[in-house]
C-alpha positions as CSV (number, residue, x, y, z in Angstrom):
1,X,119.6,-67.8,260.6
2,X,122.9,-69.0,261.1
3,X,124.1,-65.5,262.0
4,X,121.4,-65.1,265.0
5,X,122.5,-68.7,265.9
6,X,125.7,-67.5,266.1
7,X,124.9,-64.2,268.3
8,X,122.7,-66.1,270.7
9,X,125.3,-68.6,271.3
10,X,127.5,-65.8,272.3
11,X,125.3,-64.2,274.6
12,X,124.9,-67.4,275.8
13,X,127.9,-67.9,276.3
14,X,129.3,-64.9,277.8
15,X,126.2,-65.3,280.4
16,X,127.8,-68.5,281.5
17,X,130.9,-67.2,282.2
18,X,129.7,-63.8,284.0
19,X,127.7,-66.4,286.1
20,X,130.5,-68.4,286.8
21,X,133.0,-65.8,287.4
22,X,130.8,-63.8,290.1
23,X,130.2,-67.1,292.1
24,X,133.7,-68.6,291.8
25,X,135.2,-64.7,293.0
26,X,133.4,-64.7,295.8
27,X,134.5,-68.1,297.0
28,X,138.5,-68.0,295.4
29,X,139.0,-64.8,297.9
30,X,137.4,-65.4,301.4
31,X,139.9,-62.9,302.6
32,X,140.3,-59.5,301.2
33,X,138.5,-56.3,303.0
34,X,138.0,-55.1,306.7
35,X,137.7,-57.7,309.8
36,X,136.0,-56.2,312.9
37,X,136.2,-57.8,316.6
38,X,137.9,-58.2,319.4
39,X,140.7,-59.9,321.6
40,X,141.0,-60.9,324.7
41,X,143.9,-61.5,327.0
42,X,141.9,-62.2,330.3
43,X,138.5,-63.8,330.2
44,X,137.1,-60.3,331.5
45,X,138.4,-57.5,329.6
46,X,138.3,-57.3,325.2
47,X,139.9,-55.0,323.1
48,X,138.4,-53.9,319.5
49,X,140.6,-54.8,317.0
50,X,139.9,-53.8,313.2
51,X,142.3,-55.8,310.0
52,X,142.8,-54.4,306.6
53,X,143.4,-57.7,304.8
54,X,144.9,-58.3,301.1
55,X,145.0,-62.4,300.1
56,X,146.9,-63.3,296.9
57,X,144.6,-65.8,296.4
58,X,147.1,-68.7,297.2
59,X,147.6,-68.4,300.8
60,X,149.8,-65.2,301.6
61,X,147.8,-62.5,303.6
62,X,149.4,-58.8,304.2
63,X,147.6,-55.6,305.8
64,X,147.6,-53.6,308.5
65,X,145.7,-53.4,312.2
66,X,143.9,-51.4,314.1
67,X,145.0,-52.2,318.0
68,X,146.2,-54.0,319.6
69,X,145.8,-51.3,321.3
70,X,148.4,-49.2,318.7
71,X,148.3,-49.7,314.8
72,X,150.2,-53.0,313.4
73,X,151.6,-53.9,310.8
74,X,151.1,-58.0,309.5
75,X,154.9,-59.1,309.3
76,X,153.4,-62.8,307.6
77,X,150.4,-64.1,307.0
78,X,148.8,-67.3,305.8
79,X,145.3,-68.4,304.9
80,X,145.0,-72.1,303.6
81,X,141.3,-72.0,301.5
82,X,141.3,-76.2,302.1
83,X,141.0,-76.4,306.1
84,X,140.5,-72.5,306.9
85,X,143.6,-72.4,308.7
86,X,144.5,-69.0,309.6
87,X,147.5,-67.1,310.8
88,X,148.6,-63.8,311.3
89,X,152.1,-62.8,312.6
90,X,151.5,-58.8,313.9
91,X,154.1,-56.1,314.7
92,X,153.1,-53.3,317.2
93,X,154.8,-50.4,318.0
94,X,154.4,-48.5,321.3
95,X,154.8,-45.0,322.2
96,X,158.3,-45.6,323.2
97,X,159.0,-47.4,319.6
98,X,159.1,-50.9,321.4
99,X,157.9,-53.5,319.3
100,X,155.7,-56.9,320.4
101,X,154.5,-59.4,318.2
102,X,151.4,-60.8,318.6
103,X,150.1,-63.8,317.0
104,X,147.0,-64.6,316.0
105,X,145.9,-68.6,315.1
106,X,143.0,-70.1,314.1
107,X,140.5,-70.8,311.5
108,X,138.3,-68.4,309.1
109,X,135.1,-70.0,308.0
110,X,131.9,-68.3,306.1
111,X,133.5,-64.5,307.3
112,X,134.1,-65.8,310.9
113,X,137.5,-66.1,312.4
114,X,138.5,-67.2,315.8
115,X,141.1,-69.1,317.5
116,X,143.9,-68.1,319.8
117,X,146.0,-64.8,320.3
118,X,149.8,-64.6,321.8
119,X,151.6,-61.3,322.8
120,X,153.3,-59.5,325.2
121,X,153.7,-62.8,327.4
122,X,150.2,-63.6,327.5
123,X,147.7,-66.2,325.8
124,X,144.0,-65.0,324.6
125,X,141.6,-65.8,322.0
126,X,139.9,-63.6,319.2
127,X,136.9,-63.4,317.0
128,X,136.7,-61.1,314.0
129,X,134.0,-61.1,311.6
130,X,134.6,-60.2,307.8
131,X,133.0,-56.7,306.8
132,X,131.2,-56.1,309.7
133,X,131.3,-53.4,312.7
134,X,129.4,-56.4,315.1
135,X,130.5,-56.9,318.6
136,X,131.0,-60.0,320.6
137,X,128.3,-59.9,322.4
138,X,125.6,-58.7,319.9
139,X,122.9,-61.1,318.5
140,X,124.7,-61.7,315.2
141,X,128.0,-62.5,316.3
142,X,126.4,-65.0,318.9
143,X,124.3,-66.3,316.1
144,X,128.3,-66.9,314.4
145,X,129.9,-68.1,317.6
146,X,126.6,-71.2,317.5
147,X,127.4,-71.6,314.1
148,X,131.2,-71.6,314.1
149,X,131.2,-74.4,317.2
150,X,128.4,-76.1,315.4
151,X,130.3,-76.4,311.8
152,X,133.9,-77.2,313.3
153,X,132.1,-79.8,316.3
154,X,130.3,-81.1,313.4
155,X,133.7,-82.5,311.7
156,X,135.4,-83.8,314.7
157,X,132.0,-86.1,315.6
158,X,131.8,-87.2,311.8
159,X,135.8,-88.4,312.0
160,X,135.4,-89.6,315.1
161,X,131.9,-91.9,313.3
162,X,134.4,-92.3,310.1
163,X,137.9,-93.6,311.7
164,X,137.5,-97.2,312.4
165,X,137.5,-98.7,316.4
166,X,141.0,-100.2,315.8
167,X,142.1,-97.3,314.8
168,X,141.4,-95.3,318.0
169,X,145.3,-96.5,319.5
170,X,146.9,-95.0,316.2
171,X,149.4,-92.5,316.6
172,X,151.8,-90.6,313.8
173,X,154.8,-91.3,316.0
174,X,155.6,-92.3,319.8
175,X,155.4,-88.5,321.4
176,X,151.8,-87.7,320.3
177,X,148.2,-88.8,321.6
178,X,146.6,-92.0,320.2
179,X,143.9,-90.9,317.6
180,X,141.6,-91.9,320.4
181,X,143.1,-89.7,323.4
182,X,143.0,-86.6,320.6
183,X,139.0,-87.1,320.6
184,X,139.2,-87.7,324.7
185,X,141.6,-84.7,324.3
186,X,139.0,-82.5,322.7
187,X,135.9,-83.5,325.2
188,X,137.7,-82.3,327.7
189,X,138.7,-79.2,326.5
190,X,134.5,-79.0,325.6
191,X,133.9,-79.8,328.7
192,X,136.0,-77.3,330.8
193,X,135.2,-74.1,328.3
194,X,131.9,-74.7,328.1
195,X,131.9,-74.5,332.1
196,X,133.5,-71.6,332.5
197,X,131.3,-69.9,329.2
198,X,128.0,-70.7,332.0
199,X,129.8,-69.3,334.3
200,X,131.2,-71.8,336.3
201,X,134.7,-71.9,338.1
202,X,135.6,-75.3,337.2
203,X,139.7,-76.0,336.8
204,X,140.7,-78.3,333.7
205,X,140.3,-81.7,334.0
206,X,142.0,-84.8,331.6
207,X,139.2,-87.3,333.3
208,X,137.9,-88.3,329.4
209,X,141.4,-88.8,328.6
210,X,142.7,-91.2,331.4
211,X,139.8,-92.9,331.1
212,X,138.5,-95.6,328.5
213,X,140.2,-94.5,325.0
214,X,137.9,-97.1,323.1
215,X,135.4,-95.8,320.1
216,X,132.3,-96.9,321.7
217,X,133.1,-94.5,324.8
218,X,134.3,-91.8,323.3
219,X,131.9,-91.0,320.8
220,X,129.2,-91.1,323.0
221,X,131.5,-88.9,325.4
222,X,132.1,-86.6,322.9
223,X,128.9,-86.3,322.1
224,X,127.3,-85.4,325.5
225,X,130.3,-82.7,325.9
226,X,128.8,-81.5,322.2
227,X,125.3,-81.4,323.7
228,X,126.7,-79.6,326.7
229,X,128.5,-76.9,324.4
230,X,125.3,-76.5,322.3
231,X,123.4,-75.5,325.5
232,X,126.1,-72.9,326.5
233,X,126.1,-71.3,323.2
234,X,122.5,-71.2,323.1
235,X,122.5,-69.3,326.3
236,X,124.8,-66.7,325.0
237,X,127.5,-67.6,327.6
238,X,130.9,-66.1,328.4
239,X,132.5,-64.6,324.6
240,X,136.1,-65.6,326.0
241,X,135.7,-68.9,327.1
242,X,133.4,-69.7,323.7
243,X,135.6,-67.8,321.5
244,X,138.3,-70.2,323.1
245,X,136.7,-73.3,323.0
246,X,136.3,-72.6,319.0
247,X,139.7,-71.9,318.5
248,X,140.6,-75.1,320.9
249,X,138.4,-77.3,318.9
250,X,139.9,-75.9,315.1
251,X,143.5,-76.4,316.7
252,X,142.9,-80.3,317.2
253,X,140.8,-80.7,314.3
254,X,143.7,-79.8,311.9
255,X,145.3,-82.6,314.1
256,X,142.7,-85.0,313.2
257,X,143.3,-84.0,309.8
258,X,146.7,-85.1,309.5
259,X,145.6,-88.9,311.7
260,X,142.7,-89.5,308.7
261,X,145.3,-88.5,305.9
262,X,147.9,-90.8,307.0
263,X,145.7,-93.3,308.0
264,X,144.1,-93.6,304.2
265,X,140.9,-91.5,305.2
266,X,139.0,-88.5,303.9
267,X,138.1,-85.5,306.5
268,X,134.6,-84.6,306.7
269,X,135.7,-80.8,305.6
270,X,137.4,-82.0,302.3
């Protein structure tokens, strides 16, 4: 008896553990394999873009790129597993051996990645999905542009619920926005995206931000420039200008990180 005790614990056990380590790999490397998308540099014209990622599992990234629109090489990269903040530093070589540098910033969430791309003296955004050959533009990665708005518009409304009114004038230091103007800031920036993702040829506009900065205003401003994103993603609107407006939105979150930390405060994404 004691020695079937014994065996059956150890199965058991070594059960458990399988268990655990399958479901803790998966989440401890969000990283490693092949990214498929695009970028874009104007809000008319994409270019496919394929990664070959390697994490270390701390927050170093290496690999190489398909495009942009010659192979790459990642010079640096960084992944931090916390906030998804992403960042990828990429050399390209031309023809004529020239090299540009084109960086890509943003966030990666649930095998979605977007945010903003620089190179060659221009400013565009990108969305690359993790192990999968799906265009912007195809039902699934519109399904992941509602759901990556949705998740990181989702933490900016609950920080904006969680920091306290007299809290709204709090800055880090003189040359930034008040915690307030950041949330003004960011309905905007909802604003004049989701415009242009329906089509519209509106120019940017700061009206949120020079108006009222007070909680009670700006949470319910925020909110209808939520509503109004919501609508434009559920259309299936411009991929630039939404692709953009995600990376926009993750950009100031990791701001309004930093404002809850120093103010004594826990982000929603913790």
């Amino acid at each position: 008896m004691k020695l079937r005790s014994l065996l059956i614990g150890c199965f058991v056990l070594l059960s458990a553990t399988s268990i655990f380590a399958q479901s803790t790999g998966a989440a401890t490397d969000p990283i490693s394999g092949t990214w498929t998308g695009d970028i874009g540099l104007t809000e008319t014209t994409r270019h496919p873009v394929t990664l070959e990622l390697k994490f270390d599992g701390k927050s170093s990234i290496s690999g190489t790129v398909t495009g942009p629109p010659q192979p790459g090489e990642i010079k640096t990269g960084t992944f931090d597993p916390k906030t998804g903040a992403l960042k990828l530093e990429i050399d390209v070589k031309d023809d004529g051996g020239t090299v540009s540098r084109f960086v890509f910033q943003g966030t990666a969430v649930k095998g979605t990645a977007t945010g903003s791309v620089n190179g060659q003296s221009q400013t565009g955004n990108f969305i690359i999905r993790k192990g999968s050959a799906q265009q912007p533009g195809s039902g699934d990665a519109s399904a992941a542009l509602r759901e990556g708005f949705g998740e990181v518009s989702g933490w900016v409304t609950k920080a904006a619920d969680l920091v306290p009114a007299d809290k709204y004038t709090y800055k880090p230091t003189q040359s930034v926005r008040t915690f307030g103007q950041l949330i003004a800031h960011i309905a905007d920036a909802h604003n004049y995206f989701c415009a242009r993702a329906t089509g519209k040829n509106v120019q940017w506009s700061d009206a949120i931000e020079k108006g009222s900065t007070d909680k009670a205003t700006l949470v319910l401003k925020l909110k209808q420039s939520v509503d109004a994103c919501n609508a434009a993603y559920g259309s299936g609107g411009q991929v630039g200008a939404m692709v953009g407006n995600i990376g926009h939105t993750s950009l100031h979150y990791g701001n309004v990180i930093t404002y809850m930390r120093m103010l004594g405060l826990v982000p929603p994404s913790s």
